[in-house]
Backbone as ProteinMPNN parsed JSONL, in Angstrom:
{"seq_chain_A": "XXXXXXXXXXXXXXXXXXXXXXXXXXXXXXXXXXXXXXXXXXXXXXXXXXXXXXXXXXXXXXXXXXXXXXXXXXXXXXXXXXXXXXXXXXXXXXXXXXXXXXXXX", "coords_chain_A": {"N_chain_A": [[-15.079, 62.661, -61.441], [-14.883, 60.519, -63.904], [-12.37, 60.807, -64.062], [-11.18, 60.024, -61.813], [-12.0, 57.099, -61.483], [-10.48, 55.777, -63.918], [-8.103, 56.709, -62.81], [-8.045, 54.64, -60.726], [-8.385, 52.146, -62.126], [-6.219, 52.538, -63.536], [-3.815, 52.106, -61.38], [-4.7, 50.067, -60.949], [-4.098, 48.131, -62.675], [-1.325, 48.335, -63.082], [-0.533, 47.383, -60.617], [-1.061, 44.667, -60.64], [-0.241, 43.484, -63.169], [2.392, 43.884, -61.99], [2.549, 42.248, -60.138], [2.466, 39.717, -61.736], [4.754, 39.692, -62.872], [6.208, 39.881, -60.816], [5.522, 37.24, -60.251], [6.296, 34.969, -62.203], [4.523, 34.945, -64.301], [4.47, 36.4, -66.878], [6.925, 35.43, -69.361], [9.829, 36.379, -70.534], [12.083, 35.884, -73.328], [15.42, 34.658, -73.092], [19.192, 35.948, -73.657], [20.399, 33.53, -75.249], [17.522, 32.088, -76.281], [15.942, 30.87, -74.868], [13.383, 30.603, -72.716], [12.233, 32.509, -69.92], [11.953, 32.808, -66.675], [11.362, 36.415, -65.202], [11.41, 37.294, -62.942], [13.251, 35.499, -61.286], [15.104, 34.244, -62.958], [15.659, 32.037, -63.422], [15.273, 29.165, -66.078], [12.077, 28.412, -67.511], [10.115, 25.683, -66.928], [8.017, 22.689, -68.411], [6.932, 20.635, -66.605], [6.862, 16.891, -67.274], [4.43, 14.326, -66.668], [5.698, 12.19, -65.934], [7.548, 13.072, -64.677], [6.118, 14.047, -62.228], [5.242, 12.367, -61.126], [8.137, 11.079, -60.299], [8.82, 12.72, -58.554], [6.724, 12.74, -56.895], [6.969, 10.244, -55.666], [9.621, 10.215, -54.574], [9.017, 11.976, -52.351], [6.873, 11.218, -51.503], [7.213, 8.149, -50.516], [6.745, 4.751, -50.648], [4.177, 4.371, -52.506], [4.715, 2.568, -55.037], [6.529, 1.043, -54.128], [8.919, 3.18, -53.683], [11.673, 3.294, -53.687], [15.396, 4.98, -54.246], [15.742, 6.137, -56.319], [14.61, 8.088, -57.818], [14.25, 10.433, -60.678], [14.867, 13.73, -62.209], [14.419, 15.939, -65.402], [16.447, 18.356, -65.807], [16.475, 21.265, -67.112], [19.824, 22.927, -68.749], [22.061, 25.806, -69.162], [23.331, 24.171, -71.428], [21.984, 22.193, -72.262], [19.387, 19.653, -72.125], [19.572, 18.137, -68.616], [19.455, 14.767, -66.745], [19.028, 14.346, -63.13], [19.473, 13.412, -60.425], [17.354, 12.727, -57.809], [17.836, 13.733, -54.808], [16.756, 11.765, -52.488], [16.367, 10.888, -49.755], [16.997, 13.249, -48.473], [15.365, 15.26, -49.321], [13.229, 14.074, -47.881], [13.917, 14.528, -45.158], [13.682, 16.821, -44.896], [11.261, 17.791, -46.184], [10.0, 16.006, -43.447], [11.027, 17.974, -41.39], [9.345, 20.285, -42.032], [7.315, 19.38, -41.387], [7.024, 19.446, -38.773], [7.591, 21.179, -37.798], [5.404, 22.813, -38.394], [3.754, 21.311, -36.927], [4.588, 22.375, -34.518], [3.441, 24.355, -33.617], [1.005, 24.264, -33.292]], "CA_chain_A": [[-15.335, 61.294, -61.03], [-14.382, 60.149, -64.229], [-10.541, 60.601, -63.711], [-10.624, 58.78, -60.704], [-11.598, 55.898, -61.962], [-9.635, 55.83, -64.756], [-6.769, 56.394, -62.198], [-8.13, 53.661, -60.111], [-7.909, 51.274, -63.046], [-4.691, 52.079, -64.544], [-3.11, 51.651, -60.566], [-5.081, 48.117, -60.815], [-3.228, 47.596, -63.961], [0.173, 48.424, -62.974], [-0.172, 46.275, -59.495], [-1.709, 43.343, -61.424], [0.991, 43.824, -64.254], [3.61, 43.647, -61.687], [2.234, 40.588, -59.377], [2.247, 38.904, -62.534], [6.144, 39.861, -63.699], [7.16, 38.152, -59.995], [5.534, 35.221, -59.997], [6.992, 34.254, -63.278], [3.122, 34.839, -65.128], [4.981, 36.524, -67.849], [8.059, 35.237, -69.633], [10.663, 36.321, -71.959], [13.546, 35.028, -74.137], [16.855, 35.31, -72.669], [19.892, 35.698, -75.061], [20.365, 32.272, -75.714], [16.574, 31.824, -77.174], [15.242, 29.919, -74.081], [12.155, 31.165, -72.411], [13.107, 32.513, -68.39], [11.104, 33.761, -65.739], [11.329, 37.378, -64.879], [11.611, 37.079, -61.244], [13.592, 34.334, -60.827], [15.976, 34.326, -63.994], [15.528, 30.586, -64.154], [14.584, 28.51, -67.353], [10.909, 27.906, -66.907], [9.83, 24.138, -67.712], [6.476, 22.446, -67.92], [7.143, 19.221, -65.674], [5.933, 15.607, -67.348], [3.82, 13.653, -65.548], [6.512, 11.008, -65.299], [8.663, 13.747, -63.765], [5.471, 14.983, -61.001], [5.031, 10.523, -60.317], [9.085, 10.718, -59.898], [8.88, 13.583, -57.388], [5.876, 12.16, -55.525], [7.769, 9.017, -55.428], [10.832, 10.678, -53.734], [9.148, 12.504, -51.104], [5.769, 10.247, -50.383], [7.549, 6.541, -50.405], [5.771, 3.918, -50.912], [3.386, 4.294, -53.532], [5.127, 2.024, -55.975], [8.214, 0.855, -53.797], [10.126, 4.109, -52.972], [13.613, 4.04, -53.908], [16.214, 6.382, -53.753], [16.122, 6.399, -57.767], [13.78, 9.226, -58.169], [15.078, 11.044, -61.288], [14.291, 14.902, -62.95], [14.796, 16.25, -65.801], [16.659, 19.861, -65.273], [17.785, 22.268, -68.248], [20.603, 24.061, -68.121], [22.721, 26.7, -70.063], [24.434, 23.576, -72.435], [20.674, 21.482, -72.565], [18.321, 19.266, -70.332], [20.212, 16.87, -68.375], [18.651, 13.805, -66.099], [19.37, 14.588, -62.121], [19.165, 11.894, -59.396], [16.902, 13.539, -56.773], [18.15, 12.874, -52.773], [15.183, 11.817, -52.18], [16.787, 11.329, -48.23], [17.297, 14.821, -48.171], [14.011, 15.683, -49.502], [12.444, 13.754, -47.062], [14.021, 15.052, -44.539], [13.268, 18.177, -45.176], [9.788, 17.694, -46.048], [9.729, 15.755, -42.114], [11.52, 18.85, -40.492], [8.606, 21.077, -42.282], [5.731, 19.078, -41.078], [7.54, 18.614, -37.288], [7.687, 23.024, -37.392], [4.294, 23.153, -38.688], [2.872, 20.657, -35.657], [4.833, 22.664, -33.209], [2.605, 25.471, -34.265], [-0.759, 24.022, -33.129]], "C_chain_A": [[-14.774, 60.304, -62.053], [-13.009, 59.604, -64.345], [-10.464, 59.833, -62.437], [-11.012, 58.161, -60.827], [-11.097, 55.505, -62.962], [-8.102, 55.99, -63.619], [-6.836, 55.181, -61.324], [-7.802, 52.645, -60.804], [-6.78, 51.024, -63.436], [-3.824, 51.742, -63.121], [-3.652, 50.383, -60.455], [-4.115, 47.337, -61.256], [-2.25, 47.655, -63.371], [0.407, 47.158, -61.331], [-0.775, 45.102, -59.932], [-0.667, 42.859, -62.306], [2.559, 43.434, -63.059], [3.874, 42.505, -60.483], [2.304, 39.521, -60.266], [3.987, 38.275, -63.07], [6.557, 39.129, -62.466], [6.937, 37.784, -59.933], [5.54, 34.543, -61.338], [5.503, 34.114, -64.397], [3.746, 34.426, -66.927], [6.561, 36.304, -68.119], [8.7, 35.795, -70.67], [11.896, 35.581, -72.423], [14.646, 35.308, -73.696], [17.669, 35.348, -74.074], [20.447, 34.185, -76.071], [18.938, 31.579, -76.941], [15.805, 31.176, -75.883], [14.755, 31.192, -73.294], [12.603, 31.241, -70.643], [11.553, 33.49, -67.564], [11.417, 34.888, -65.497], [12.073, 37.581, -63.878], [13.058, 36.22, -61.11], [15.09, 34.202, -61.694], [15.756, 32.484, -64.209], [14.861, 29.952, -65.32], [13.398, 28.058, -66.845], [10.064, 26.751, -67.668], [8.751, 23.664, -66.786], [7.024, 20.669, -67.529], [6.205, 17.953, -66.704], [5.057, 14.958, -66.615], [4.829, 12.818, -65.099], [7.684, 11.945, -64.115], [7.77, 14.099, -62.431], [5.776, 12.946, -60.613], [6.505, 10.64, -59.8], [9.6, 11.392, -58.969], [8.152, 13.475, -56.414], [6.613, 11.141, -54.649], [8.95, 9.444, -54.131], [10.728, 10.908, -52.992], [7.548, 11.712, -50.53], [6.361, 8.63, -50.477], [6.355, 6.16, -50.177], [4.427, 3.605, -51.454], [3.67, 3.148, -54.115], [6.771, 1.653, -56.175], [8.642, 1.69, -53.19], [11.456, 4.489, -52.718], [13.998, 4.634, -54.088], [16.583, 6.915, -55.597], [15.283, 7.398, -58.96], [14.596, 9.81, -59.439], [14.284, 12.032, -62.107], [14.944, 15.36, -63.934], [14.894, 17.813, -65.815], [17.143, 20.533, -66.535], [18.08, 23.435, -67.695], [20.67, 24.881, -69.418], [23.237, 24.991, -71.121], [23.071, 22.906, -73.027], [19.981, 20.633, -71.777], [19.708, 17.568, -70.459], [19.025, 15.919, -66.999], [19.422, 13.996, -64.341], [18.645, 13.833, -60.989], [18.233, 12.747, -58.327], [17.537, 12.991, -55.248], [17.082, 12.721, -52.454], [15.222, 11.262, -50.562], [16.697, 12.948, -47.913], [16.022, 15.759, -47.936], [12.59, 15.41, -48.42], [12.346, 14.021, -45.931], [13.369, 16.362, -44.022], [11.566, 18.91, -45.292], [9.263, 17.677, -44.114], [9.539, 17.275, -41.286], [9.968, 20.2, -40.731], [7.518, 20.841, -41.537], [6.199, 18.849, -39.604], [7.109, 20.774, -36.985], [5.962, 23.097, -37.31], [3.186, 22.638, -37.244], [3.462, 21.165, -34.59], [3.926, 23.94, -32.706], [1.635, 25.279, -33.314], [-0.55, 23.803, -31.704]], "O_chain_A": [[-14.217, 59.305, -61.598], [-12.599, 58.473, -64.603], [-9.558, 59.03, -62.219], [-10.577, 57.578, -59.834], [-11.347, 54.299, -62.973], [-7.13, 55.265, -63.829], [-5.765, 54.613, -61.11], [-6.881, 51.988, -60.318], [-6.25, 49.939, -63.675], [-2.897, 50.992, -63.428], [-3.007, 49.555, -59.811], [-3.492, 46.392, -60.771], [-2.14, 46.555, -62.829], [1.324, 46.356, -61.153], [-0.973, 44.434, -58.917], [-0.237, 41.724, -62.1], [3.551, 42.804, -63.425], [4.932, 42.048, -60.051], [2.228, 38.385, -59.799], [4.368, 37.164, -63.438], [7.121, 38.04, -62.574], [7.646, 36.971, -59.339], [4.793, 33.586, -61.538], [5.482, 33.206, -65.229], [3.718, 33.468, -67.7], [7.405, 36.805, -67.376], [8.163, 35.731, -71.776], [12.526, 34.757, -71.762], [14.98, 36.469, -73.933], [17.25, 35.011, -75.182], [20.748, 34.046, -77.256], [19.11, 30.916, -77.964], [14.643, 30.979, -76.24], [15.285, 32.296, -73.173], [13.174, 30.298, -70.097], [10.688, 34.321, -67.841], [12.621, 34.634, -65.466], [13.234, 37.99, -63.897], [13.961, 36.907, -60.635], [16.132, 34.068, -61.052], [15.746, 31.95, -65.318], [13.702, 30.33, -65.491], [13.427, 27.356, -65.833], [9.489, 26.884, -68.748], [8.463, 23.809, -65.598], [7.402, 19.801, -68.317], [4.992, 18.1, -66.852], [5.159, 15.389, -65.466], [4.921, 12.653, -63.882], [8.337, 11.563, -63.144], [8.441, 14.446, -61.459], [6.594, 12.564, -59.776], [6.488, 10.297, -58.618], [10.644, 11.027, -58.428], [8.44, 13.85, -55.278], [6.818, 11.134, -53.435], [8.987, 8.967, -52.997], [11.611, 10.623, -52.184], [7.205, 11.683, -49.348], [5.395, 7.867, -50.499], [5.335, 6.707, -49.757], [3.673, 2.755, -50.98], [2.813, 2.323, -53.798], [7.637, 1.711, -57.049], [8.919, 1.404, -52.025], [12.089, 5.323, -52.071], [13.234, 5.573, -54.31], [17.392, 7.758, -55.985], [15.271, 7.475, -60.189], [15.807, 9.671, -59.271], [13.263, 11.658, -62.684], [16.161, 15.367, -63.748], [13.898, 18.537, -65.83], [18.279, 20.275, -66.932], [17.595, 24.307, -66.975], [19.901, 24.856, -70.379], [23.938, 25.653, -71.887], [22.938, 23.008, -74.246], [19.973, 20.918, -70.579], [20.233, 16.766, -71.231], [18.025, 16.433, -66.499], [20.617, 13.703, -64.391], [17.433, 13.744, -60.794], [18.853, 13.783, -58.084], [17.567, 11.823, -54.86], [16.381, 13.667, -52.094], [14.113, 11.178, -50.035], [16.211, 13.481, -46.916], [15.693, 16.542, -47.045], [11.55, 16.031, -48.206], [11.271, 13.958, -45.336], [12.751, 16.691, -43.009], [10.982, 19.889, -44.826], [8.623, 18.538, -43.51], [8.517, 17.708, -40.753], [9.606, 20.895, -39.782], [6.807, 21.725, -41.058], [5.642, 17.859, -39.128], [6.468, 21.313, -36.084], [5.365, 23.402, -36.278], [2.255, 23.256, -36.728], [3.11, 20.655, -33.526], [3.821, 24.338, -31.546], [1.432, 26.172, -32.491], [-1.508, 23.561, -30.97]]}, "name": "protein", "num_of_chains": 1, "seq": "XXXXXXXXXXXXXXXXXXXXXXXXXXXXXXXXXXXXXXXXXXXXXXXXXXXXXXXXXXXXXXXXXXXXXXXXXXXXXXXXXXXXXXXXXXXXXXXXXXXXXXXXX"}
């Protein structure tokens, strides 16, 4: 009885351990020195607040105006650069989600 839970545990571990490695839980250093998701390979960055207000902005208009001058900061491979959001595009896109979602019901 012992051994099977001891095997029950360590298969916890290993499917816990590896739900964790794809959704980017755990990170390591790529060769560069910058910190990457697992899963994903992308550089993984903790958003400002001014960057979540400049992404609300983009896709809920009219909070605080709503212009098309949304802007994020993205790092790359060279260092973080400043990237205009489409915040048409986004909105679109958002629309087309919430038009699928109400065809649903």
């Amino acid at each position: 009885m012992k051994t099977f839970r001891y095997a029950v545990g360590l298969a916890g571990l290993l499917v816990a351990g590896h739900a964790m490695a794809q959704y980017g839980v755990w990170t390591k250093k790529s060769a560069n020195g910058s910190w990457v998701a697992p899963r994903t390979g992308f550089t993984s960055l903790v958003l400002s607040q001014a960057e979540i207000n400049a992404f609300r902005e983009c896709v809920l208009p009219g909070r605080s105006g709503g212009d098309n001058s949304a802007t994020r900061i993205v790092e790359t491979a060279t260092g973080k650069e400043v990237k205009l959001l489409d915040c048409e595009a986004m909105r679109a896109e958002r629309k087309a989600e919430q038009d699928r979602l109400n065809a649903k019901k």
